[in-house]
C-alpha positions as semicolon CSV with decimal commas, in nm:
position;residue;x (nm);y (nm);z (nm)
1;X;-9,880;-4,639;-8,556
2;X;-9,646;-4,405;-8,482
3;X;-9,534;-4,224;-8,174
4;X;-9,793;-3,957;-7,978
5;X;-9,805;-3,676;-8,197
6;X;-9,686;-3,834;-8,531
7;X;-9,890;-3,884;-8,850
8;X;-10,092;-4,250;-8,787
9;X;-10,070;-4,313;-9,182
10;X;-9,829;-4,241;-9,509
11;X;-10,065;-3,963;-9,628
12;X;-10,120;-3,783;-9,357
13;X;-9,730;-3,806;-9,298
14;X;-9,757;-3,638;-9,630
15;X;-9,990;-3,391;-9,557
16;X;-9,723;-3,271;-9,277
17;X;-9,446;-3,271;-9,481
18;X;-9,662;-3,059;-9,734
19;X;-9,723;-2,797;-9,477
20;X;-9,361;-2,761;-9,321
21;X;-9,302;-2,668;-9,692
22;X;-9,047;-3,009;-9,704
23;X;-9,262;-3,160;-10,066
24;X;-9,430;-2,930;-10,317
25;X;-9,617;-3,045;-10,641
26;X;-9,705;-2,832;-10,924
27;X;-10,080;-2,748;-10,854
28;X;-10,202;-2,855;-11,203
29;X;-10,067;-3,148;-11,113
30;X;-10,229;-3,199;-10,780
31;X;-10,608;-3,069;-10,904
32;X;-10,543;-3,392;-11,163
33;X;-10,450;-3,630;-10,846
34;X;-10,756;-3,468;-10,681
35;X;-10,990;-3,521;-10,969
36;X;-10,914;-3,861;-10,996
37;X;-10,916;-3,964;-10,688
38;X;-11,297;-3,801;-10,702
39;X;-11,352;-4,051;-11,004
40;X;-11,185;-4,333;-10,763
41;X;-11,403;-4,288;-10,499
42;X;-11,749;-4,256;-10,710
43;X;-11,611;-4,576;-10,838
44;X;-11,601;-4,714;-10,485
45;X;-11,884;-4,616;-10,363
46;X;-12,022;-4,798;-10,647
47;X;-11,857;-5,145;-10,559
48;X;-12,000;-5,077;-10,237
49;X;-12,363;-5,056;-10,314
50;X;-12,377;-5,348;-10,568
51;X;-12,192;-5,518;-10,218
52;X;-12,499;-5,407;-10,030
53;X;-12,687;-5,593;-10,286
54;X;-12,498;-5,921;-10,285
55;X;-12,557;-5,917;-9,911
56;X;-12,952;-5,964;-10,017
57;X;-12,937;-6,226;-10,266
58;X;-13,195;-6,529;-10,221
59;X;-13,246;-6,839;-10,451
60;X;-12,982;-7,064;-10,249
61;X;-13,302;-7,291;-10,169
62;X;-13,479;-7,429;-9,816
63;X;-13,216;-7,682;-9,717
64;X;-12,973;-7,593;-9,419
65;X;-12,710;-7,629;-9,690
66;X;-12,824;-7,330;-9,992
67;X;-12,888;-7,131;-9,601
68;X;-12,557;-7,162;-9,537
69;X;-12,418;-7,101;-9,813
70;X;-12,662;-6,772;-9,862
71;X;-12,516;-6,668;-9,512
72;X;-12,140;-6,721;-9,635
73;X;-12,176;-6,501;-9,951
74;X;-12,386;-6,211;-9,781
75;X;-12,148;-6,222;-9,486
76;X;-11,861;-6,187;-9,781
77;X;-12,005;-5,923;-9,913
78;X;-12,122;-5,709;-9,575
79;X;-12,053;-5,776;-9,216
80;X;-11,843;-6,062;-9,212
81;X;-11,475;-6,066;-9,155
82;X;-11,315;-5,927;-9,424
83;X;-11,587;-5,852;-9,587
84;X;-11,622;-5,660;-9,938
85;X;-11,799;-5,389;-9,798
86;X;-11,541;-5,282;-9,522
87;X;-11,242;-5,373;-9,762
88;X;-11,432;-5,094;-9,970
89;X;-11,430;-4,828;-9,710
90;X;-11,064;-4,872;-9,635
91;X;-10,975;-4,809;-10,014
92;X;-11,229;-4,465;-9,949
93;X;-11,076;-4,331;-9,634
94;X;-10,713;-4,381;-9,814
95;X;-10,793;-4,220;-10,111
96;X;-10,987;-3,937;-9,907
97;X;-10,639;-3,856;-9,735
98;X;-10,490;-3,863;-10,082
99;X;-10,726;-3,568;-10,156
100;X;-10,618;-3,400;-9,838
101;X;-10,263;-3,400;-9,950
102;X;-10,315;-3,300;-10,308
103;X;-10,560;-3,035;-10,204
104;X;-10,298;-2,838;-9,979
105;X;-10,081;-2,781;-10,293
106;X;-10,313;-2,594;-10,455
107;X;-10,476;-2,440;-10,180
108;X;-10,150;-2,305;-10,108
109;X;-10,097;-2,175;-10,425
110;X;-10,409;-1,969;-10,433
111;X;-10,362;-1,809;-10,086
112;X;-9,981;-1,702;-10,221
113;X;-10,180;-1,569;-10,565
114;X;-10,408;-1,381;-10,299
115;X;-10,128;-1,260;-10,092
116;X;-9,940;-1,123;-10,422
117;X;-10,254;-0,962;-10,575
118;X;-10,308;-0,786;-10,241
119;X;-9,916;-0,649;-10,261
120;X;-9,939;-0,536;-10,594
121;X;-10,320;-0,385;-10,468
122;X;-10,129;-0,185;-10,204
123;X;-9,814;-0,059;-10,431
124;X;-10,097;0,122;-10,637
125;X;-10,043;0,187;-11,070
126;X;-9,735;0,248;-11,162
């Protein structure tokens, strides 16, 4: 982490220099980037319900041993330590801030688009 103040991760460090106007993408560029990180996550979110799953999975049999091991694998795959599920979620919140970043270029684009079609709205026909 950084100091008080500062960005706590790469993209939002991005998403700062982005607005002090200090890193500029071409917007088609940055709706593509956007869109696939919308694919990415779906994707995710995917891994993490088949996780959810895995966490529920029986057939290990009655003796302490298949127990354990039933406890191992659906503690692997949610609520353990380093568990699939969590692991999962990290991947999400990155790639959300991804869309944050991506999303000010073109948002930025269309409010200068707005703010030229309003001047050339006020200089009236030629």
């Amino acid at each position: 982490m950084g100091k008080p103040g500062e960005p706590a991760t790469y993209w939002q460090a991005l998403a700062v220099a982005v607005d002090q106007g200090q890193l500029y993408l071409n917007p088609e560029a940055a709706r593509a980037c956007s869109a696939a990180c919308d694919d990415y996550i779906h994707r995710l979110l995917d891994h993490q319900r088949k996780a959810r799953v895995l966490a529920n999975i029986s057939g290990w049999g009655d003796f302490d041993s298949g127990l354990q091991l039933q406890d191992i694998f659906a503690k692997k795959a949610v609520g353990g330590e380093n568990n699939m599920f969590d692991v999962l979620q990290s991947h999400i919140d990155v790639v959300e801030e991804m869309k944050i970043v991506f999303g000010k270029f073109f948002a930025a684009t269309e409010a200068a688009d707005e703010v030229n079609a309003a001047d050339l709205q006020s200089q009236g026909p030629n």
